[in-house]
C-alpha positions as CSV (number, residue, x, y, z in Angstrom):
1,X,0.0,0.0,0.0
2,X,1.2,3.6,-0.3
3,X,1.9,6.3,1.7
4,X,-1.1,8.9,1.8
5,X,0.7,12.0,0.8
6,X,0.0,15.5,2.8
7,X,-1.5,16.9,-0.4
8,X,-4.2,13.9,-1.0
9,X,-5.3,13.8,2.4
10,X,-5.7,18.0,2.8
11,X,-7.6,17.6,-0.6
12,X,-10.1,14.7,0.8
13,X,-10.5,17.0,4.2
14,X,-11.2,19.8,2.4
15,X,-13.3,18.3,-0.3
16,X,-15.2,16.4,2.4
17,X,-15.7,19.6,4.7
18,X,-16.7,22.1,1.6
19,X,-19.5,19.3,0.5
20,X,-21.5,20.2,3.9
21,X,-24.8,22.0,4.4
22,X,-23.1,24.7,7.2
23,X,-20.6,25.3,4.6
24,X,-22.6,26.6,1.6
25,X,-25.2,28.8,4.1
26,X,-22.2,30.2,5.5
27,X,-21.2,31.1,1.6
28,X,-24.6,31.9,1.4
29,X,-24.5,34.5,4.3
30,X,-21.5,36.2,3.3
31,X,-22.9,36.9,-0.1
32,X,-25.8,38.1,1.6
33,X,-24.0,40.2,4.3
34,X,-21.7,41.5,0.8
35,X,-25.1,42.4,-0.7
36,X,-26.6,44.2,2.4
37,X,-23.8,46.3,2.7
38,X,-23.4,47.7,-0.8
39,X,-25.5,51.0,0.2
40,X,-23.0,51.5,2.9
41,X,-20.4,51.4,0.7
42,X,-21.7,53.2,-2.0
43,X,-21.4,50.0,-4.0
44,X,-17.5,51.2,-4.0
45,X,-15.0,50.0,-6.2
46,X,-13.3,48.1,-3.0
47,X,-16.9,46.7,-2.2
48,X,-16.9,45.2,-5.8
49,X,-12.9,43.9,-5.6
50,X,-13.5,42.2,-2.0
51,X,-16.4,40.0,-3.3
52,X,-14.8,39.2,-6.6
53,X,-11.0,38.7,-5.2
54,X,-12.9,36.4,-2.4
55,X,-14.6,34.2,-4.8
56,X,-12.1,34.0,-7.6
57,X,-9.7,32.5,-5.1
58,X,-11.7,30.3,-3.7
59,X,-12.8,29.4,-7.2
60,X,-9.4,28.5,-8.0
61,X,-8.9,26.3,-5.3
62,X,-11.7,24.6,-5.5
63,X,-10.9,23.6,-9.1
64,X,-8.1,22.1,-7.5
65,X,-10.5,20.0,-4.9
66,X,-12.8,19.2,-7.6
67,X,-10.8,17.5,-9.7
68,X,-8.3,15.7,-7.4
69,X,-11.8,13.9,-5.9
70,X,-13.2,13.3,-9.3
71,X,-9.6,11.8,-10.3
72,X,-9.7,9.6,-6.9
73,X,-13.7,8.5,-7.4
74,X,-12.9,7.7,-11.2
75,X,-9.6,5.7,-10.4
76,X,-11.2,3.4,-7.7
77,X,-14.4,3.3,-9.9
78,X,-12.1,1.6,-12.4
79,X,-10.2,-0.6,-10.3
80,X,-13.5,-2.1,-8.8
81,X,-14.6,-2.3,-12.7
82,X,-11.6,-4.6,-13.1
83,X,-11.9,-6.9,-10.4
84,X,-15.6,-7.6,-11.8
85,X,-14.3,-8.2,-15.1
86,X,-11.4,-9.9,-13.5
87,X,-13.6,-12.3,-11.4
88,X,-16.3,-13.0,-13.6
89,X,-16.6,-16.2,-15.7
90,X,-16.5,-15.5,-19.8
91,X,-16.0,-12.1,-19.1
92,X,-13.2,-10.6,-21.1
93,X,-9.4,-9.8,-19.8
94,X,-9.4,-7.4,-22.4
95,X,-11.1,-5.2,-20.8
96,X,-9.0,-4.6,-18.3
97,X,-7.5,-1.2,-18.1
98,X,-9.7,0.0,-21.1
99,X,-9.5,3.5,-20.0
100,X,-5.7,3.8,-20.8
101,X,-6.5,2.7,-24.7
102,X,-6.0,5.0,-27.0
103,X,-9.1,6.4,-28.9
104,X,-9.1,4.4,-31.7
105,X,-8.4,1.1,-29.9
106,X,-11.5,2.7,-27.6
107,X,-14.0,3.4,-31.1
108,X,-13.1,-0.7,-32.1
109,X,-14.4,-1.9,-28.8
110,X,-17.0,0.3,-28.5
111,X,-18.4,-0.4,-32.3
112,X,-18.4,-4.3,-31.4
113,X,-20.1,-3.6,-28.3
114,X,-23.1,-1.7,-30.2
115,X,-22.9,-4.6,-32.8
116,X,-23.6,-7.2,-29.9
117,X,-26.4,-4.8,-28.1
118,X,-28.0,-4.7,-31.4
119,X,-28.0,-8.2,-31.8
120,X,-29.2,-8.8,-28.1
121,X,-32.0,-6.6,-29.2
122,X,-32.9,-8.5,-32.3
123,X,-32.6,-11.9,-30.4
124,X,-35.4,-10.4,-27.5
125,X,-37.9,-8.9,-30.8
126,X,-37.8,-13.0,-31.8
127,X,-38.1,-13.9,-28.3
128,X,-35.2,-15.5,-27.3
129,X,-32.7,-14.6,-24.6
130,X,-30.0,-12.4,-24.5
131,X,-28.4,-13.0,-21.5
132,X,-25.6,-15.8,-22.5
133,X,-22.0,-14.8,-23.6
134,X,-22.8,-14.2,-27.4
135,X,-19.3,-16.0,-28.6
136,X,-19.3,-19.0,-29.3
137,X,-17.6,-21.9,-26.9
């Protein structure tokens, strides 16, 4: 197994503490607290700049967040994908690791896939099945 580094597991606090309910009506309040206070300020140019220097930083970071989680979700998503394929009788090897294919390796699979769905379909309009391996032996 490997080490958790610092950054992965700040990411996964902070992903996981952003997500809650407090957290957006606090983000919530501030924008409203920002907007009630715009007559006081004469809707000033430094009135406009703190909002928009707020929210643009944590925009950026949150980009960050975003998309270390969604790499994290999608890699274990895979991996579990794998061991399914792995472990299932007549399913094919393959398969394995499809995501790394390049996208013309990706169009061949996918194309005989569609072929085989289509065929399924025919097969249930005659009423047969269509749940057996559709290769032969």
């Amino acid at each position: 197994m490997r080490k958790i580094t610092w950054y992965s597991q700040v990411a996964k606090s902070a992903a996981h503490f952003c997500g809650r309910p407090r957290v957006f009506v606090t983000a919530v309040m501030i924008i409203l607290v920002w907007g009630i206070s715009g007559p006081l300020f004469h809707f000033s140019n430094t009135w406009q700049l703190i909002i928009n220097t707020i929210t643009t930083t944590v925009t950026f970071l949150m980009v960050f967040l975003i998309q270390n989680t969604q790499n994290r979700d999608t890699e274990a998503i895979q991996l579990k994908l794998d061991e399914l394929i792995r472990a299932t009788q007549g399913a094919h090897n393959a398969l394995l690791d499809l995501e790394e294919l390049d996208d013309d390796s990706l169009e061949e699979f996918r194309q005989r896939y569609e072929a085989l769905a289509a065929e399924a379909r025919e097969k249930l309009r005659h009423g047969q099945k269509d749940t057996d391996t559709p290769e032969p032996g």
